[in-house]
Kinemage of the C-alpha trace (Angstrom):
@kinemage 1
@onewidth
@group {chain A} dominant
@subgroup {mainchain}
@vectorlist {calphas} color= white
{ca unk a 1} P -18.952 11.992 -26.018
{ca unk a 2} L -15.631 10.361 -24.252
{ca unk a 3} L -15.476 8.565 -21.063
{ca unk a 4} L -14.890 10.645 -18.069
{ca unk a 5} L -12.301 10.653 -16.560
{ca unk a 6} L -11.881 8.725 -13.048
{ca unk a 7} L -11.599 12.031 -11.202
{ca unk a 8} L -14.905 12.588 -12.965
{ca unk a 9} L -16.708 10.155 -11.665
{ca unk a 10} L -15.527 10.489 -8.249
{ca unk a 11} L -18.712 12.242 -7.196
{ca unk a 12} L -21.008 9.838 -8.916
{ca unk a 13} L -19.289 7.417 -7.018
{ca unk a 14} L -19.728 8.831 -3.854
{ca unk a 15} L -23.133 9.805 -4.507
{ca unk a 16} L -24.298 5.982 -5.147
{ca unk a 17} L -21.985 4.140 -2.167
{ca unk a 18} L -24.235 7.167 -0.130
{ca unk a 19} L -27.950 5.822 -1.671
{ca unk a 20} L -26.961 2.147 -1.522
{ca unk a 21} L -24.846 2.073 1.510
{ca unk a 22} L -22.326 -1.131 1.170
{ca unk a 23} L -21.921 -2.038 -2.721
{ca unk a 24} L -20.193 -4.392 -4.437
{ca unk a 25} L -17.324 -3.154 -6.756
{ca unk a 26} L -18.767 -5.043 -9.984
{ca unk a 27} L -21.993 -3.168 -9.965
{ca unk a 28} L -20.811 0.377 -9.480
{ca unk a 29} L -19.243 1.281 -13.161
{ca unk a 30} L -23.058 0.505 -14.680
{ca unk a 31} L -24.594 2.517 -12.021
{ca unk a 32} L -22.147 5.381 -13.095
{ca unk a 33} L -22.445 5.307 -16.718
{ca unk a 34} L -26.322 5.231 -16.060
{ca unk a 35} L -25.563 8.400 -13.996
{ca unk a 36} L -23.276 10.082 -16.532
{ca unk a 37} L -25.876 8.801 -19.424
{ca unk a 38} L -22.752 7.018 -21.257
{ca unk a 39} L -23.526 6.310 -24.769
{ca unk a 40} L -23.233 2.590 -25.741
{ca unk a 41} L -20.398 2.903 -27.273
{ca unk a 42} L -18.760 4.509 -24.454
{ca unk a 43} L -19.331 2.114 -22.022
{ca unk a 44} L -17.621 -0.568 -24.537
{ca unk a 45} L -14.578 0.942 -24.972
{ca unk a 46} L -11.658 -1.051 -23.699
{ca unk a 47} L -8.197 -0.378 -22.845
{ca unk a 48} L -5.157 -2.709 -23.599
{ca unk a 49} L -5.751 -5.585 -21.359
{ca unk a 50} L -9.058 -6.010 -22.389
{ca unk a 51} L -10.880 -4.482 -19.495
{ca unk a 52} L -13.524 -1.764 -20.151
{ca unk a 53} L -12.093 1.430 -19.969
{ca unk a 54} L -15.016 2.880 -17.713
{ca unk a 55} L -14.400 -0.356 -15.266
{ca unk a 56} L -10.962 0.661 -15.256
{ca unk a 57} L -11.363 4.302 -14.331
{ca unk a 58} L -14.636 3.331 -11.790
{ca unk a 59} L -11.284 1.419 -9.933
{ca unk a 60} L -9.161 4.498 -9.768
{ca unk a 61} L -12.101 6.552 -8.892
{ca unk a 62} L -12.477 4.697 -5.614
{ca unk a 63} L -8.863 4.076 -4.966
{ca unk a 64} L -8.169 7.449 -4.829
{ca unk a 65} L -11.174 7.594 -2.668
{ca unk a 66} L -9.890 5.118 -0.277
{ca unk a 67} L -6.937 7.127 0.182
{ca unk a 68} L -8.210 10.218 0.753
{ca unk a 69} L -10.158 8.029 3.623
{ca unk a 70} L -13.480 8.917 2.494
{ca unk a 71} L -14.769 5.314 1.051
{ca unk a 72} L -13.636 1.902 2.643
{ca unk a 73} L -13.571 -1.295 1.660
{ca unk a 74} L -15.233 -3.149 4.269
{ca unk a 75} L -14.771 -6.943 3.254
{ca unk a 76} L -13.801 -8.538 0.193
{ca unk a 77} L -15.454 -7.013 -3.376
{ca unk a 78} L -17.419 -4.288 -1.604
{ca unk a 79} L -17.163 -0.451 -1.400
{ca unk a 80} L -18.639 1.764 1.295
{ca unk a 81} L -18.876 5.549 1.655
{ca unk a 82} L -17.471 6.842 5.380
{ca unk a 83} L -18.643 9.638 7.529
{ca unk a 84} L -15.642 11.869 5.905
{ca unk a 85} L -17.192 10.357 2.637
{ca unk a 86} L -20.793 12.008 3.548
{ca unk a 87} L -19.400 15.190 4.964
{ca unk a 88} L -16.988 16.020 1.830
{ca unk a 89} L -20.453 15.431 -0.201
{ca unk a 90} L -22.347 17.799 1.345
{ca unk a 91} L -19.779 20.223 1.859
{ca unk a 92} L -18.183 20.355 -1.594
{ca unk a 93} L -20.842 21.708 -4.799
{ca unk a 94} L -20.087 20.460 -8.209
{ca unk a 95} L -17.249 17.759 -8.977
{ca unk a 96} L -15.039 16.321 -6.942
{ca unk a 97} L -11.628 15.997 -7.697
{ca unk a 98} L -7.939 15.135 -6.267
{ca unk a 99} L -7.984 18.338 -4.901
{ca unk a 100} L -10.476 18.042 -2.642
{ca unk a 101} L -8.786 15.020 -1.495
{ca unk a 102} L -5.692 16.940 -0.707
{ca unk a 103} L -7.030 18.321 2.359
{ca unk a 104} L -6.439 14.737 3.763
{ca unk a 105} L -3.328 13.881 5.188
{ca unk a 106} L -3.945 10.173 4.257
{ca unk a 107} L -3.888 11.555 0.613
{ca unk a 108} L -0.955 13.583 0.837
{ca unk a 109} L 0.584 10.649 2.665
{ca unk a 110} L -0.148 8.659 -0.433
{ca unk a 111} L 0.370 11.193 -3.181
{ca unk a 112} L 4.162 11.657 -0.942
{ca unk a 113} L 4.314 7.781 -1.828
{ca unk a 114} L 3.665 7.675 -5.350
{ca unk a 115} L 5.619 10.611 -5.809
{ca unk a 116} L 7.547 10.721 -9.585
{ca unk a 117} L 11.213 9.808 -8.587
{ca unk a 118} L 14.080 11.980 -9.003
{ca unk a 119} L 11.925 15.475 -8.929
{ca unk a 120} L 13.934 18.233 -9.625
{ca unk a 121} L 14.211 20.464 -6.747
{ca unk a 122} L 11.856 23.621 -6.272
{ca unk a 123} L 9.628 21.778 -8.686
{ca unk a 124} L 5.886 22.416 -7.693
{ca unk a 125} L 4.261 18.819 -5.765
{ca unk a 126} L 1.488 17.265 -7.525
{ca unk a 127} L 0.576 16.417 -3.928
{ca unk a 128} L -1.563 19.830 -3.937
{ca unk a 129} L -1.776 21.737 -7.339
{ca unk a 130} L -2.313 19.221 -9.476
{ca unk a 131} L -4.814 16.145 -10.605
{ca unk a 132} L -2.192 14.697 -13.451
{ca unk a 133} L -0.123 11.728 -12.609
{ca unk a 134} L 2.724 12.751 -14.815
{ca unk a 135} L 3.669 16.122 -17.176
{ca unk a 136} L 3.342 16.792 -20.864
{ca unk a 137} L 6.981 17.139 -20.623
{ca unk a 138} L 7.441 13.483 -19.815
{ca unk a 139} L 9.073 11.092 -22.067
{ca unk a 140} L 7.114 7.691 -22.536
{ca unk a 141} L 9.388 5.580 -20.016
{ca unk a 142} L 9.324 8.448 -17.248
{ca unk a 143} L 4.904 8.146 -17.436
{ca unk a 144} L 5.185 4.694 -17.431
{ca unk a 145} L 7.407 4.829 -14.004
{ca unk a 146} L 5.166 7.669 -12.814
{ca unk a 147} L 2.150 5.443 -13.555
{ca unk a 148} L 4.134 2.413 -11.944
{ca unk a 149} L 4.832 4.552 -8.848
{ca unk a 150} L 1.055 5.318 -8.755
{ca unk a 151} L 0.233 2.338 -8.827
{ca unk a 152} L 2.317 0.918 -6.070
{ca unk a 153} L 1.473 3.466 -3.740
{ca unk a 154} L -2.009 2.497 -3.654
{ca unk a 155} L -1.626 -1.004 -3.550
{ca unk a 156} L 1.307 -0.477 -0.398
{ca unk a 157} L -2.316 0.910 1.857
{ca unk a 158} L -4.421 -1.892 -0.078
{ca unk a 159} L -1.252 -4.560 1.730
{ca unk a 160} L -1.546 -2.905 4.819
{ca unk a 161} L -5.207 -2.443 5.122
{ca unk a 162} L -5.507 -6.372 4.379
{ca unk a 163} L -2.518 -7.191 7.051
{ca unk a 164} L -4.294 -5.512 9.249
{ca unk a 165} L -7.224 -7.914 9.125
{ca unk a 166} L -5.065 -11.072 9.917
{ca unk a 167} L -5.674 -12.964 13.099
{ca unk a 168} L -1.939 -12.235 15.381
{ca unk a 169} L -0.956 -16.089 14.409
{ca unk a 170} L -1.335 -15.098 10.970
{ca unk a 171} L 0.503 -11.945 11.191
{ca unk a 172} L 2.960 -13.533 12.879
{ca unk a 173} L 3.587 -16.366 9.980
{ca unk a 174} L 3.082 -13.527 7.363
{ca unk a 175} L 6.642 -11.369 9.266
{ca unk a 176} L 8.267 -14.428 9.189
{ca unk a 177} L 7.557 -15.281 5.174
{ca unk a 178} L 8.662 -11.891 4.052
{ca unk a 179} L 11.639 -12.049 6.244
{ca unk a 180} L 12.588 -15.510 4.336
{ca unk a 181} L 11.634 -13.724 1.360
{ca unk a 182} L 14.295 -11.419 2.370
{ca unk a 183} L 17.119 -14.417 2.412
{ca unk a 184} L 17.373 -14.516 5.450
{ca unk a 185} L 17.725 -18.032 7.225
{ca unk a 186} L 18.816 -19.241 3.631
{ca unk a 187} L 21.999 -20.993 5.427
{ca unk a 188} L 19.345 -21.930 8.468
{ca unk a 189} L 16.107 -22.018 9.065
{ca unk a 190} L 13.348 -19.410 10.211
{ca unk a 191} L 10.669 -20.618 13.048
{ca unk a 192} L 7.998 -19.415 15.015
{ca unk a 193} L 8.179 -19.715 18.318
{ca unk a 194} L 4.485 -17.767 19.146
{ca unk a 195} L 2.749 -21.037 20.517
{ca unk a 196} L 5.815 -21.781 22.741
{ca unk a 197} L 7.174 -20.368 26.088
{ca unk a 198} L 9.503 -17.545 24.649
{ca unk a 199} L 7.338 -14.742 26.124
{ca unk a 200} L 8.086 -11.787 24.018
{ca unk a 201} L 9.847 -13.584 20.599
{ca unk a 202} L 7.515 -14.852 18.086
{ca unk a 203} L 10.045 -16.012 15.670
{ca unk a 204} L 14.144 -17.174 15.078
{ca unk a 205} L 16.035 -17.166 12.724
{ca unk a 206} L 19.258 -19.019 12.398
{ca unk a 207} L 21.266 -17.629 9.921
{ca unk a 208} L 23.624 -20.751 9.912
{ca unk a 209} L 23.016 -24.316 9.975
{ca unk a 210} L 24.225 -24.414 13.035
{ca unk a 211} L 22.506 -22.294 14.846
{ca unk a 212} L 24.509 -20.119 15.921
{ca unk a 213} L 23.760 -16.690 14.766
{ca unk a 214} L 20.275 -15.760 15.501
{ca unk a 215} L 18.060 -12.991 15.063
{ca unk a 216} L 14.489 -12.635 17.152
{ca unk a 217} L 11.769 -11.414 15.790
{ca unk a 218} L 8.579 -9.491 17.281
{ca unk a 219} L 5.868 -9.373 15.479
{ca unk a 220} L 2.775 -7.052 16.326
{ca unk a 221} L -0.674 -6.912 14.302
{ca unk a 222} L -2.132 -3.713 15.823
{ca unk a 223} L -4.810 -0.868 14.579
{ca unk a 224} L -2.892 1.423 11.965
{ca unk a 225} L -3.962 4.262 14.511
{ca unk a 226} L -2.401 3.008 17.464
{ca unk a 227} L 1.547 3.317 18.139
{ca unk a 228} L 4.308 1.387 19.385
{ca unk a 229} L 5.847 3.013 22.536
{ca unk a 230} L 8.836 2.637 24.898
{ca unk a 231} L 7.035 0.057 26.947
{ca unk a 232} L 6.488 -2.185 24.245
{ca unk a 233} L 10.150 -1.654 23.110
{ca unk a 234} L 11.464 -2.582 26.619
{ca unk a 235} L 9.684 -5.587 26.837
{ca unk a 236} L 11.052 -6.915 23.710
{ca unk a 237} L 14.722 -5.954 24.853
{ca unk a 238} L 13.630 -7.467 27.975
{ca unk a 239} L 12.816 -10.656 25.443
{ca unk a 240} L 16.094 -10.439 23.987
{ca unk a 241} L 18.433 -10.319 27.225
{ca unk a 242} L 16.600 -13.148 28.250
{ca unk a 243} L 17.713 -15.039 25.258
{ca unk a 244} L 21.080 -13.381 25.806
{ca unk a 245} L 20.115 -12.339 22.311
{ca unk a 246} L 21.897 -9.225 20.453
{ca unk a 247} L 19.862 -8.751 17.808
{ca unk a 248} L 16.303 -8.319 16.988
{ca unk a 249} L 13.883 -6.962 14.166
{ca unk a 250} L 10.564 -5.580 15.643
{ca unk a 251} L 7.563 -5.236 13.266
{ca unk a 252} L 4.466 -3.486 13.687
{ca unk a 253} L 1.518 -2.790 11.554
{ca unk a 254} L 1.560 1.005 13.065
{ca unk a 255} L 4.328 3.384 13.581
{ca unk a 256} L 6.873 3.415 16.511
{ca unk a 257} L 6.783 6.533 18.668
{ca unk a 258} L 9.867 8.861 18.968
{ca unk a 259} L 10.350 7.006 22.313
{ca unk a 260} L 10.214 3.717 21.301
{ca unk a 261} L 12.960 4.350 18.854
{ca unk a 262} L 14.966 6.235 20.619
{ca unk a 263} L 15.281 3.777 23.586
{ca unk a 264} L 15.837 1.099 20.915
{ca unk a 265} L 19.282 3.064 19.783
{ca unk a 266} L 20.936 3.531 23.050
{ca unk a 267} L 20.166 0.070 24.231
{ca unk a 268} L 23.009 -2.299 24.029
{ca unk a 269} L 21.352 -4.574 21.711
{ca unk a 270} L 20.535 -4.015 17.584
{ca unk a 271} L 17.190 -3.637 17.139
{ca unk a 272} L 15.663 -2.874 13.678
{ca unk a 273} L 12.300 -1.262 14.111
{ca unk a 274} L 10.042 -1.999 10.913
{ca unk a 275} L 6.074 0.159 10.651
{ca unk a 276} L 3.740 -1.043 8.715
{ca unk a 277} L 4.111 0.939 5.556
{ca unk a 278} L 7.543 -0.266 5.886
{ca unk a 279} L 6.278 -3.804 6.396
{ca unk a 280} L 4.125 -3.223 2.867
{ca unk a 281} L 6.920 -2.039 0.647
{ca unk a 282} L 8.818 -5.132 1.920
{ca unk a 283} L 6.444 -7.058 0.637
{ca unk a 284} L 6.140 -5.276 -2.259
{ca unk a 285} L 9.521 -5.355 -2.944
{ca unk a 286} L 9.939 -8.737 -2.634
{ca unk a 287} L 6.552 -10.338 -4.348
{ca unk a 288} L 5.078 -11.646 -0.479
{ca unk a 289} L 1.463 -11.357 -1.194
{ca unk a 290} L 0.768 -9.754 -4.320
{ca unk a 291} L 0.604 -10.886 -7.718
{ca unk a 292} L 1.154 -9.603 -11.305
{ca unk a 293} L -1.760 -7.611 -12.913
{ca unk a 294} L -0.638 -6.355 -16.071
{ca unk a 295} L 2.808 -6.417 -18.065
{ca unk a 296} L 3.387 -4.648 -20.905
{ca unk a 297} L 6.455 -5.064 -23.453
{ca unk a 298} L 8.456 -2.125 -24.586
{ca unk a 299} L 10.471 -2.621 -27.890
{ca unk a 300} L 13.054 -0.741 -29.340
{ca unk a 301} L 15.454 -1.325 -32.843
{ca unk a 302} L 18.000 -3.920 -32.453
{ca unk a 303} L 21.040 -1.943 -34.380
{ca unk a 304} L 23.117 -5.306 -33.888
{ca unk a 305} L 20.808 -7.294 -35.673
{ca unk a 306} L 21.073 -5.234 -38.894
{ca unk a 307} L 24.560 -5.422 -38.364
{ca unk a 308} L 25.252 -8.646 -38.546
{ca unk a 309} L 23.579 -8.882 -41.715
């Protein structure tokens, strides 16, 4: 017998977060290979990095979970089935698989995310026909940038989910790291202005020594349910003609309504309008809270070196 796969073990999964209510991540890859009756041997199979390969697949079982909405992670190192969770349980017979998690548009949101690049058009979305991250027809570097794309589009709702948990002084420092991860206020300086009596600007950055070219900076920690609308986007204009600013970047752990943005294109200031998954591949993109997990080495024939001798 082989180790199931993660989509496997999805149900088991479910099924123990549902006995045990809140359950810590370490101990849920020994319930389920007691559940599946994994053979020894099984259960010490590793993969590259050293990790046990049913660990490793226990992880992608409730990732893909998470996204489909139907476990959270309520605090740090602990899993928890939801009330979508319990009602896909009882409503689905036999396995559970990525396509049962297609019928969430948090998955398909996801799947959209971690989407292969460069699909050819017409080609049929693994969003909703099918449970394989890549296709046989895949050469070696294309899996490893489909797996790389997987992987990245879980871990953007893993930032967000966490940013979302920051106190609004937090958040506020966090925008204004990723923004200097960004370069910008290399030739200045960035600073938050939250504590003082800027109503409206939590941060500035000067983009010369100087001071003279500035950008303001809103920063908003709300739910990921809740939206930004015209209101909100007025007030920070408001913000900026006070400053007899032209220029502003307003971030948001939600999404702007059509509103909001369109206000923030006819008004006669530049405002750059950043949601949170926006505000996650940022700091994806440029290494602001996250770390490297694994790196593997690719070789390939140097001709030159045979050349030369």
């Amino acid at each position: 017998m082989s180790v199931p796969t993660y989509e496997d073990m999805m149900r088991p999964v479910l099924e123990i977060l549902a006995a045990n209510g809140e359950t810590q991540f370490r101990t849920i890859p020994d319930q389920v290979a007691d559940v599946m009756h994994m053979s020894e041997a099984d259960r010490a199979q590793k993969i590259g990095s050293g990790q046990l390969v049913v660990t490793n697949r226990v992880g992608w079982a409730i990732t893909y979970l998470v996204q489909a909405g139907v476990v959270s992670r309520p605090r740090r190192g602990y899993a928890e089935i939801t009330p979508r969770g319990r009602q896909l349980l009882s409503q689905t017979a036999g396995p559970i698989s990525n396509a049962n998690l297609a019928q969430f548009d948090e998955f398909q949101e996801f799947r959209r995310r971690s989407r292969k690049p460069n699909r050819a058009q017409g080609e049929t979305d693994a969003v909703t026909t099918t449970d394989e991250v890549v296709a046989d027809a895949d050469t070696p570097k294309e899996i490893i940038d489909a797996t790389v794309a997987t992987v990245h589009g879980a871990l953007i709702s893993e930032i967000l989910e966490r940013v979302t948990q920051l106190s609004p002084k937090d958040f506020e420092s966090l925008v204004l790291k990723v923004l200097g991860a960004m370069q910008y206020g290399t030739a200045g300086h960035i600073e938050s202005t939250g504590d003082s009596a800027d109503a409206g600007i939590d941060g500035v950055i000067s983009q010369d020594p100087l001071g003279l070219d500035r950008i303001y900076v809103q920063a908003k920690r709300y739910s990921r349910d809740r939206t930004v609308g015209r209101p909100a986007m007025q007030a920070f204009v408001g913000a900026l003609q006070g400053q007899q600013a032209d220029r502003g970047v307003f971030i948001a752990t939600c999404t702007f309504t059509r509103e909001a943005l369109d206000y923030a294109d006819r008004v006669g200031v530049r405002i750059i309008p950043i949601n949170g998954i926006e505000l996650a591949e940022l700091m994806l993109k440029h290494r602001v809270g996250v770390q490297t997990d694994y790196v593997a080495t690719l070789l390939r024939l140097d001709e030159d070196f045979y050349d030369s001798l």
